[in-house]
N, C-alpha and C positions, 0 to 999 in steps of 0.2 A: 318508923318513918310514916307523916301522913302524907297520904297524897289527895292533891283536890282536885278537882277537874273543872274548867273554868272558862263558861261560854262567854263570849263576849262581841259585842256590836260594835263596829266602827262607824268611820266614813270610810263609805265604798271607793273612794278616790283615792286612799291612804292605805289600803291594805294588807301589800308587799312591807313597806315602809312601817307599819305598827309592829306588823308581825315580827321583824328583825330585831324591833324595841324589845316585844317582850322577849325575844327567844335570846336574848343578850343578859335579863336577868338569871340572876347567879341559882335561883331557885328553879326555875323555868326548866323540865327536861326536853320540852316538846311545843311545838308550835302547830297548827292544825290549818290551814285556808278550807272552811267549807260551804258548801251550800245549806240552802234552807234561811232559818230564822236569823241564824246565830252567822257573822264573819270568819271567825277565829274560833278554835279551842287548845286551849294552853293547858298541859300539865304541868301542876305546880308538885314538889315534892320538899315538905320542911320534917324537923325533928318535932318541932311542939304547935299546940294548935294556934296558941298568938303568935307565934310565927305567920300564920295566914296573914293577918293583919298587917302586917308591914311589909307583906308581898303582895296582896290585889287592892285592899283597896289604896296603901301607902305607896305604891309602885305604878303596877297593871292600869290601874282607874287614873292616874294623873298623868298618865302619857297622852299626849296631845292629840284627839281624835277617835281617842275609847270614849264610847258611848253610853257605854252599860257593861255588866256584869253580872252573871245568874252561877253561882259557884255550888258545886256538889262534891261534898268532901266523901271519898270511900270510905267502907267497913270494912271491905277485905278487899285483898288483888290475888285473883286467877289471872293462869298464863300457860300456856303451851305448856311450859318448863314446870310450873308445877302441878300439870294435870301428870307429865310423863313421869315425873320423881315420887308422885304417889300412887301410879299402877305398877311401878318397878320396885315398891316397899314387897320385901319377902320374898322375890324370885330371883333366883342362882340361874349364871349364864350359862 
């Protein structure tokens, strides 16, 4: 699975209303409202890398009121879950 992570600009008057767009696509696990530079951060999660491609910019980018998009595709995913399943490697309860 890749996952990208995916800043994105609106209009500030549209928000709520972008946000549900994307978080409606089938790729989409996550919807973000933040502050700072960026409106929005959307995690995207596909099987193949051109898959990207027909979810931000063939999707994300042609919703009416996305601005922009600065996309960062991960190398790996840490997580709670697998910090605890790899200090629990070799020890009997």
């Amino acid at each position: 699975m890749i996952t990208a992570i995916v800043l994105i600009k609106t209009s500030v008057d549209r928000i709520p209303e972008i946000a549900e767009q994307i978080a409606a696509l089938d790729s989409v696990s996550e919807v973000f409202s933040v502050t700072g530079t960026y409106d929005l951060i959307a995690m995207v999660r596909v099987r193949e890398h051109e898959d990207l491609a027909e979810v931000i910019p063939g999707r994300i980018s042609k919703i009416p009121g996305v601005e922009g998009t600065d996309t960062h595709v991960a190398f790996r995913t840490y997580s709670q879950h697998d910090l605890e399943a790899a200090f629990a490697i070799g020890l009997d309860s």
